[in-house]
Wavefront OBJ file of the C-alpha trace (Angstrom):
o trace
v 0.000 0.000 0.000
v 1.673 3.001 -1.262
v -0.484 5.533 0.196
v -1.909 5.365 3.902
v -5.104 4.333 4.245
v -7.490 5.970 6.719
v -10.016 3.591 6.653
v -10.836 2.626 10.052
v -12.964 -0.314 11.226
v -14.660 -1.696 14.973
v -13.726 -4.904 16.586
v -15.872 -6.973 18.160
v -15.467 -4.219 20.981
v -16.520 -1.681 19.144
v -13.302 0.003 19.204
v -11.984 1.631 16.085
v -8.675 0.154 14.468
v -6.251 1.483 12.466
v -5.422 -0.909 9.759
v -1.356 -0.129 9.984
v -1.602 1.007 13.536
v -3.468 -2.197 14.782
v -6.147 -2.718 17.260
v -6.461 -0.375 19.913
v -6.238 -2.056 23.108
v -8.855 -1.623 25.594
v -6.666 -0.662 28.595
v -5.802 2.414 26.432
v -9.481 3.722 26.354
v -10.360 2.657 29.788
v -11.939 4.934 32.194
v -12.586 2.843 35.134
v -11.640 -0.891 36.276
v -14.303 -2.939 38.289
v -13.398 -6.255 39.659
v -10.573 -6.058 37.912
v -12.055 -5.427 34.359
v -11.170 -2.460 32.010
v -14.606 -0.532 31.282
v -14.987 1.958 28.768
v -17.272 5.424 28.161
v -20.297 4.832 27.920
v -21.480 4.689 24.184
v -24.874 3.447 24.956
v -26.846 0.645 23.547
v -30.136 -0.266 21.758
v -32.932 0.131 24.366
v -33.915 -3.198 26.130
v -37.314 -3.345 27.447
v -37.175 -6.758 29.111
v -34.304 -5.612 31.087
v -36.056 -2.486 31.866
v -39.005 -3.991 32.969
v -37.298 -7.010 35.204
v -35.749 -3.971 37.003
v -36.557 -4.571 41.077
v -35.807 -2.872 44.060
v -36.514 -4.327 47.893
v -37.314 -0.597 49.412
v -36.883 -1.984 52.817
v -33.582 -4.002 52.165
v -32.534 -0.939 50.376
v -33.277 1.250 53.206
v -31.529 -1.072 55.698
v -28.616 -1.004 53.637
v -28.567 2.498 53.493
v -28.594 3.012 57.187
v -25.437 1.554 57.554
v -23.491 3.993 55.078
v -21.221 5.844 57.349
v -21.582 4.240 60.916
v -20.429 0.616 59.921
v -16.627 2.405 59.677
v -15.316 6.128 60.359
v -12.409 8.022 58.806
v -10.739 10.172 61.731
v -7.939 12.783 61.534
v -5.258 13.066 58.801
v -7.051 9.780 56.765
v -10.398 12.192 57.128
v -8.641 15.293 55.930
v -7.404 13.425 52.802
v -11.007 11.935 51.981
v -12.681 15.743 52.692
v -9.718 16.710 50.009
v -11.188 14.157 47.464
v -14.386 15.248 48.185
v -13.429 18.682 46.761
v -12.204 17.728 43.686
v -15.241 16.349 42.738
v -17.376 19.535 43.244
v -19.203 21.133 40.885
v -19.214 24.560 42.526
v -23.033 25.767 41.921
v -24.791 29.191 41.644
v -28.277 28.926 39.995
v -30.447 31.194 41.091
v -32.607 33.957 39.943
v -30.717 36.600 40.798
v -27.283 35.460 40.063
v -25.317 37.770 37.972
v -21.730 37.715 35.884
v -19.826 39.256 39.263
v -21.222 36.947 41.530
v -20.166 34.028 38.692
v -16.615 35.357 38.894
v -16.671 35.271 42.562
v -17.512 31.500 42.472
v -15.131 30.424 39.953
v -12.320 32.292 41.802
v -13.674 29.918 44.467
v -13.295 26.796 42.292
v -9.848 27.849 41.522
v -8.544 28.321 45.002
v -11.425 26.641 47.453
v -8.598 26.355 50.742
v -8.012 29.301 51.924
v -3.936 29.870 51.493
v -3.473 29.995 55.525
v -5.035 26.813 55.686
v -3.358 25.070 53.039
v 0.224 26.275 53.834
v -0.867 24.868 57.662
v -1.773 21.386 56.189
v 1.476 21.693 53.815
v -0.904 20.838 50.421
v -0.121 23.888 48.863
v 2.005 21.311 46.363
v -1.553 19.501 45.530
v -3.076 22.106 43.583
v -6.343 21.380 45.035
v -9.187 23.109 43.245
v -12.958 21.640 42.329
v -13.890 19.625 39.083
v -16.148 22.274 37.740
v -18.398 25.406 38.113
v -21.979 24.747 36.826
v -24.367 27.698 35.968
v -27.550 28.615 33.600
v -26.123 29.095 30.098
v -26.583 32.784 30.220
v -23.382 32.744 32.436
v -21.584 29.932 30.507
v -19.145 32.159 28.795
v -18.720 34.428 31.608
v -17.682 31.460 33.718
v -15.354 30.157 30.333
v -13.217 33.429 30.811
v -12.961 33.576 34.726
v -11.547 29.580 34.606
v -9.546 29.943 31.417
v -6.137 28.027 31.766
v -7.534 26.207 35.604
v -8.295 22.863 34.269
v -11.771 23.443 35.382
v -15.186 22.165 33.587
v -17.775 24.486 32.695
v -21.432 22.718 33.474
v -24.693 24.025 31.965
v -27.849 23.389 32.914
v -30.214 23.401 30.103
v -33.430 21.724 28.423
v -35.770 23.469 30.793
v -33.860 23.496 34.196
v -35.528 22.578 36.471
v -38.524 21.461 34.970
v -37.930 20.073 31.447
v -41.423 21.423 30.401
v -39.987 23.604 27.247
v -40.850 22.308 24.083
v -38.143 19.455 23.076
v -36.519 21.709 19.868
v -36.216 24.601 22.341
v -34.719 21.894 25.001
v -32.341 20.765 21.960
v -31.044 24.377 20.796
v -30.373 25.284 24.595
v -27.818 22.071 24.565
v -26.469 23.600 21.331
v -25.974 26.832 22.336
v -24.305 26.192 25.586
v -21.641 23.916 23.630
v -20.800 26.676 21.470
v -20.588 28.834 24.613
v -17.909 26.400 26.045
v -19.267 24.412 27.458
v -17.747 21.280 28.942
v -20.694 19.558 30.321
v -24.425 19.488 29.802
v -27.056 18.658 32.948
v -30.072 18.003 31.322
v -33.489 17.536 32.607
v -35.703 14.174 31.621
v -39.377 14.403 31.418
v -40.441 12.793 34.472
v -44.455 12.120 32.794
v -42.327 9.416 30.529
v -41.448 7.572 33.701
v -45.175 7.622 35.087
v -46.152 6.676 31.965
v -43.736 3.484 31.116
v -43.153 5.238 28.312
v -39.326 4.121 28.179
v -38.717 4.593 24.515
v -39.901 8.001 24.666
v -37.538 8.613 27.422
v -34.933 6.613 25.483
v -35.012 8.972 22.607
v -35.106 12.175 24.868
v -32.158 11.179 26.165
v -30.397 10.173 23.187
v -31.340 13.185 21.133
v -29.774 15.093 24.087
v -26.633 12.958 23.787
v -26.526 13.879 20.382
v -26.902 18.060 20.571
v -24.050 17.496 23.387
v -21.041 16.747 20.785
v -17.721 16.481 22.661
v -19.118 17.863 25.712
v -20.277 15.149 28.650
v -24.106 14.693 29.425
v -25.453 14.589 32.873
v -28.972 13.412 33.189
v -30.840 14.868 35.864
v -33.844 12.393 37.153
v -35.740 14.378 39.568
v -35.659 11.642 41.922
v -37.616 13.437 44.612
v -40.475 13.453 41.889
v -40.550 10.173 40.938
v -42.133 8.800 43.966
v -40.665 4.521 43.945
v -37.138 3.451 43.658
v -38.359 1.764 41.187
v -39.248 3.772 39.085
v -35.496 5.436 40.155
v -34.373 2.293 39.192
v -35.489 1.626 35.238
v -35.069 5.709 35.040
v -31.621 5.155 35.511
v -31.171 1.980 32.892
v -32.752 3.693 30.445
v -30.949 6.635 30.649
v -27.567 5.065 30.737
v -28.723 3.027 27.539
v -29.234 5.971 25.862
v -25.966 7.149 26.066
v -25.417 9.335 29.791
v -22.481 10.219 30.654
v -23.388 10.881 34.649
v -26.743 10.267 35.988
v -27.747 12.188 38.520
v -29.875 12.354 41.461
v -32.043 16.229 40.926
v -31.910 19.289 40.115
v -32.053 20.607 43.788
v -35.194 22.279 43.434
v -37.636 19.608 44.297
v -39.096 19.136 47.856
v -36.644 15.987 48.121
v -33.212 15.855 46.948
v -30.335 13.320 46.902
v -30.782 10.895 49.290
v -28.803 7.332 50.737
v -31.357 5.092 49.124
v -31.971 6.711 45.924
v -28.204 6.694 45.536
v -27.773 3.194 46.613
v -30.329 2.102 43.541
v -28.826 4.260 41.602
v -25.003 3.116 42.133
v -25.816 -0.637 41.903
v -27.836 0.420 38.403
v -24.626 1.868 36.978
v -22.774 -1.373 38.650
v -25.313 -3.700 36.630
v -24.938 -1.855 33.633
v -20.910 -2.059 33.565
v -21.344 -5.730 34.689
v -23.316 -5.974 31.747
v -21.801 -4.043 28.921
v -18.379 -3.027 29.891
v -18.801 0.483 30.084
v -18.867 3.146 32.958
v -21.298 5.900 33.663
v -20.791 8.264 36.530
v -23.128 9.349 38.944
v -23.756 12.817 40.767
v -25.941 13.440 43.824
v -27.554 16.662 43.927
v -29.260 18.988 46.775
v -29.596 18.612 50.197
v -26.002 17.519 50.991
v -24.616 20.643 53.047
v -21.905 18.843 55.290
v -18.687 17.769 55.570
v -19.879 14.520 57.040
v -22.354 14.113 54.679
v -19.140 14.150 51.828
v -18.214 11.152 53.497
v -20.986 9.135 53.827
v -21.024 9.546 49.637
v -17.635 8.541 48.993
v -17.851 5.896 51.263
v -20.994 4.765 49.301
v -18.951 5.268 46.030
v -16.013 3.116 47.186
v -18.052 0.060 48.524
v -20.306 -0.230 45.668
v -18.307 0.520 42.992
v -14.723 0.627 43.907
v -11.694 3.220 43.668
v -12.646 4.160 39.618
v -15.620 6.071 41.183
v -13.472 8.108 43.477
v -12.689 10.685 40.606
v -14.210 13.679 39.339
v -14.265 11.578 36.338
v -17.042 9.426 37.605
v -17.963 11.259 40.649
v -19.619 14.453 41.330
v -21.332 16.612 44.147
v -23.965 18.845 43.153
v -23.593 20.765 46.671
v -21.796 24.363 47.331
v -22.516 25.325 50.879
v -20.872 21.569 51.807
v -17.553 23.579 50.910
v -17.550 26.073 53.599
v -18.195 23.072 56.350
v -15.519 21.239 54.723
v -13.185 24.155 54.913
v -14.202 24.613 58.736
v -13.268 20.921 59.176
v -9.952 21.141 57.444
v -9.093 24.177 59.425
v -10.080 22.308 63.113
v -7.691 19.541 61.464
v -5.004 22.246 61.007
v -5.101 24.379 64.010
v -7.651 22.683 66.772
v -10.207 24.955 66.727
v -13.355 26.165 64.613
v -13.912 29.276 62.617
v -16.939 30.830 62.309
v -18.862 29.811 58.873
v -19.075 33.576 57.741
v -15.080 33.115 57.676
v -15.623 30.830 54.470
v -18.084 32.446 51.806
v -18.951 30.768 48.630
v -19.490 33.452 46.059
l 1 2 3 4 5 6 7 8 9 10 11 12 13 14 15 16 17 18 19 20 21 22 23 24 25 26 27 28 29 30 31 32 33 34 35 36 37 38 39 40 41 42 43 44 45 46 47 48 49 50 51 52 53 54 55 56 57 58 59 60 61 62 63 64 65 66 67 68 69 70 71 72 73 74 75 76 77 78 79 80 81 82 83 84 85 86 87 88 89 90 91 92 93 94 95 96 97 98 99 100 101 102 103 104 105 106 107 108 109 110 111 112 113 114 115 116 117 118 119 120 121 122 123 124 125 126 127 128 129 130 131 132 133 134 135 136 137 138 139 140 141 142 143 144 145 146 147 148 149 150 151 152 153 154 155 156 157 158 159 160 161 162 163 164 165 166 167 168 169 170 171 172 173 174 175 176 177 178 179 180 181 182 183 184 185 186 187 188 189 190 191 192 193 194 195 196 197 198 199 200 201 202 203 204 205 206 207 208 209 210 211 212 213 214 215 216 217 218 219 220 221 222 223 224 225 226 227 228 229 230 231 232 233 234 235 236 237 238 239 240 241 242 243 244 245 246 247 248 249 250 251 252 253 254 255 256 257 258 259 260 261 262 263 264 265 266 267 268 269 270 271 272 273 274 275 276 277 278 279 280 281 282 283 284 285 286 287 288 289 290 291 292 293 294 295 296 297 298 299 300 301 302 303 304 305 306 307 308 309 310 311 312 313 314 315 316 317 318 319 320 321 322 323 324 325 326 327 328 329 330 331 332 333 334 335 336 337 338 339 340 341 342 343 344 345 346 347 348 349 350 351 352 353
């Protein structure tokens, strides 16, 4: 062959090869390991209503099970300042309210960028770790404003779109909101899922909301926001989270932190072993990201520690991990401090935004 050939083709895999550069081995692509098995991004698959409908959940087992997050084992003094650490770099530093505006954006993502205060870092001796959140997530009016004020950090940009927080909008308004916050710069897309599709059974319906979201998204990563607080079983939690990882999500997460209920143990717990299934199953990863409601430094833990018995190490990363929660920073600056110096500062002593 005298010229090179570009044609690429998929092995059994799906993994592209490069005729003269071989097959791309799947340890290369990996994004997460679970029992010792390479899984990849999740590309989605065809939707599968028997496995949909076979989904199950004992609510009582499941709250059991969730009672025990956090008091079966406790981290305690430098091994809980390193976990409350990890639990900042998977932030997604938040502002959306109504009255937000471009200054008080700025003031969050100079947050993001430095969320220890120096004195406290410097006392701790991480100033070497470059600690700083996984991303800064606002309404897409404030998308580029946040771009500029991060530029350089390593930071994600998040947007929430299609209707935040109620996914009402028509669907081609939902779609050219995803659009237009990827041409913004956005890195990341939290979308909203009609929750009447779930009610319903109407799983392809929410199968191709989902995916046609996943399309509009391009390079950028799609979080799918459930509105578990809405959807009144864990069941219904339960097959709203297989569908929407069939259709191609990126995270799924728990709400938008508007409902009357937010991120809780047990919706998490079916909501973890879903995405466990689903690797099991297909050999691909999707993150998850609990949102609302989690305001403490204890809380961080109980999450992690969820993360790390039910899925393993992989889901320890801001690649698969995420907290939807900004006033947990402050209390997990308070608690860092306390670990530094012995005593506690006042929470006005570490503002947000």
């Amino acid at each position: 062959m005298s010229q090179r050939d570009n044609t690429k083709t998929e092995n059994a895999s799906g993994l592209e090869r490069d005729p003269l550069q071989g097959a791309i081995s799947p340890a290369d692509t990996a994004i997460a390991n679970y029992a010792g098995r390479d899984l990849q991004p999740n590309r989605g698959i065809p939707l599968n209503l028997d496995w949909v409908k076979d989904v199950r959940v004992n609510t009582s087992a499941v709250e059991r099970r969730a009672q025990t997050i956090g008091t079966r084992r406790t981290v305690k003094k430098e091994w809980q300042a390193a976990w409350l650490l990890r639990a900042i770099t998977c932030m997604d530093l938040t502002t959306l309210s109504g009255d937000d505006t471009d200054e008080r954006v700025r003031r969050l993502c100079a947050k993001a960028r430095q969320p220890i205060q120096q004195e406290i870092e410097q006392k701790l001796g991480i100033e070497s770790l470059n600690v700083k959140v996984a991303a800064v997530c606002v309404y897409h009016s404030f998308v580029e404003t946040a771009r500029r004020a991060i530029e350089g950090s390593g930071i994600h940009v998040a947007a929430v779109s299609t209707g935040f927080p109620a996914g009402l909008s028509p669907l081609a308004e939902r779609v050219e909101e995803i659009r237009r916050s990827v041409e913004a710069g956005a890195d990341e897309i939290d979308v909203v899922i009609t929750r009447a599709h779930v009610f319903g059974g109407k799983w392809q319906a929410l199968y191709d909301e989902v995916a046609t979201f996943k399309n509009a998204c391009g390079p950028a990563h799609l979080k799918v926001i459930l509105g578990t607080g809405d959807l009144l079983t864990l069941r219904n939690v339960g097959r709203a989270s297989v569908v929407a990882m069939m259709a191609g999500a990126d995270f799924i997460k728990t709400s938008t932190g508007k409902e009357a209920v937010n991120a809780t143990l047990p919706v998490s717990l079916v909501m973890t072993r879903a995405i466990r299934e689903y690797a099991q199953e297909t050999g691909m990863a999707v993150g998850f990201k609990p949102a609302g409601g989690i305001r403490t430094a204890k809380q961080s833990l109980e999450w992690l520690s969820l993360m790390k018995e039910e899925l393993g190490n992989s889901w320890l990363r801001a690649e698969l991990f995420r907290f939807g929660a900004s006033s947990m920073l402050g209390d997990i600056e308070r608690q860092l401090e306390h670990h530094a110096t012995g005593r506690y500062s006042a929470e006005y002593r570490h503002p947000i935004a």
